[in-house]
C-alpha positions in Angstrom: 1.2 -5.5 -5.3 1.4 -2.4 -4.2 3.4 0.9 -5.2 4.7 3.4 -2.8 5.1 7.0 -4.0 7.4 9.6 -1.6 7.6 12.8 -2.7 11.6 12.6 -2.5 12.9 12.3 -5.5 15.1 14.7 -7.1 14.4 13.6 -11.0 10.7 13.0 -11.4 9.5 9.5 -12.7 7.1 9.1 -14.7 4.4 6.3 -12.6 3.6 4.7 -15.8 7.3 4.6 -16.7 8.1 3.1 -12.9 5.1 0.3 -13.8 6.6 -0.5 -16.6 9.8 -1.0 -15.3 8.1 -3.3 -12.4 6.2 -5.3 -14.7 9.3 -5.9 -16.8 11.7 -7.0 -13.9 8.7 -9.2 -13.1 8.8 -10.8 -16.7 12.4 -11.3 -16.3 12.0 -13.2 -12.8 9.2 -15.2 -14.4 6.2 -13.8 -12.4 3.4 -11.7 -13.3 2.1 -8.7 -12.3 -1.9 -8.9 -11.2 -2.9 -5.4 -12.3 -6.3 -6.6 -10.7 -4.8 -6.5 -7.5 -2.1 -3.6 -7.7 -3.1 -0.5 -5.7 -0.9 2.8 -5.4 -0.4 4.4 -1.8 0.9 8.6 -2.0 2.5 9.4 0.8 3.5 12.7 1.4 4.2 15.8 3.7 0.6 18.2 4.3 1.9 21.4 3.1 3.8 19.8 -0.2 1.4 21.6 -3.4 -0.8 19.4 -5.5 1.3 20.6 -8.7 4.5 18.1 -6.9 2.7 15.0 -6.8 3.0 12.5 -9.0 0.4 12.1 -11.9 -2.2 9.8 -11.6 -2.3 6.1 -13.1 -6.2 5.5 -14.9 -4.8 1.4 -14.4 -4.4 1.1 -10.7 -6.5 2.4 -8.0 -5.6 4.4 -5.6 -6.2 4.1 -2.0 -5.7 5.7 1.6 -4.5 2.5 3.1 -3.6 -0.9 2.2 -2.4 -3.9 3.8 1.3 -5.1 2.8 3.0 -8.3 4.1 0.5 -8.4 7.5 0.9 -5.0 8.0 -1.8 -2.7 7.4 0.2 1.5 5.7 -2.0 4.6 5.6 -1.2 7.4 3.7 0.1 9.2 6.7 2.4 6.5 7.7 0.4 6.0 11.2 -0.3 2.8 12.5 -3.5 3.0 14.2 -5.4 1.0 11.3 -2.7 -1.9 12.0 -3.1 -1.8 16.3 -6.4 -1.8 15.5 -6.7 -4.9 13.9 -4.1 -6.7 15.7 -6.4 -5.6 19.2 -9.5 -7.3 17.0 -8.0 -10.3 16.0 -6.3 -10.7 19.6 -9.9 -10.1 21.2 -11.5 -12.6 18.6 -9.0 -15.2 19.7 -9.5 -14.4 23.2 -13.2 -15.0 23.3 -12.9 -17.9 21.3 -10.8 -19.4 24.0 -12.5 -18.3 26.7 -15.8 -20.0 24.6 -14.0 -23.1 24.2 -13.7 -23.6 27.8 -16.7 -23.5 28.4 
């Protein structure tokens, strides 16, 4: 899973507060929460001051990019990362065509 931060909100919630309330709605639709496998992605405007961001969770790791339903975010909401790997995997399948030709 992962959890998407924008520096939007006008009343500040508390990330620990917002997990919680993730893991409980996932209790209540009788699934689980893999905390193993939860990663938080900040996104937010360059000249926003460190003192507006939300604190940070010791439980999940944070990272600069992340890959949600086949689609791969950065931190900077550019997609470069993603046409990237779509270009790989397309040349991949390419050659393996062209190999099976052969």
């Amino acid at each position: 899973m992962m959890m998407l931060h924008f520096c939007v909100l006008k009343i500040p919630v508390h990330p620990l507060i917002e997990m919680a309330h993730v893991i409980a709605w996932a209790r209540e639709n009788k699934m689980s929460v893999n905390l193993l496998k939860t990663v938080e992605l900040v996104s937010r405007r360059p000249n926003i001051s460190n003192d507006l961001l939300p604190s940070v969770m010791t439980n999940v790791r944070g990272v600069e990019a992340a890959k949600l339903l086949a689609v791969h975010l950065t931190q900077n909401l550019t997609y470069a990362q993603h046409i990237d790997a779509v270009v790989t995997v397309c040349n991949q399948r390419l050659c393996a065509r062209r190999c099976a030709r052969l």
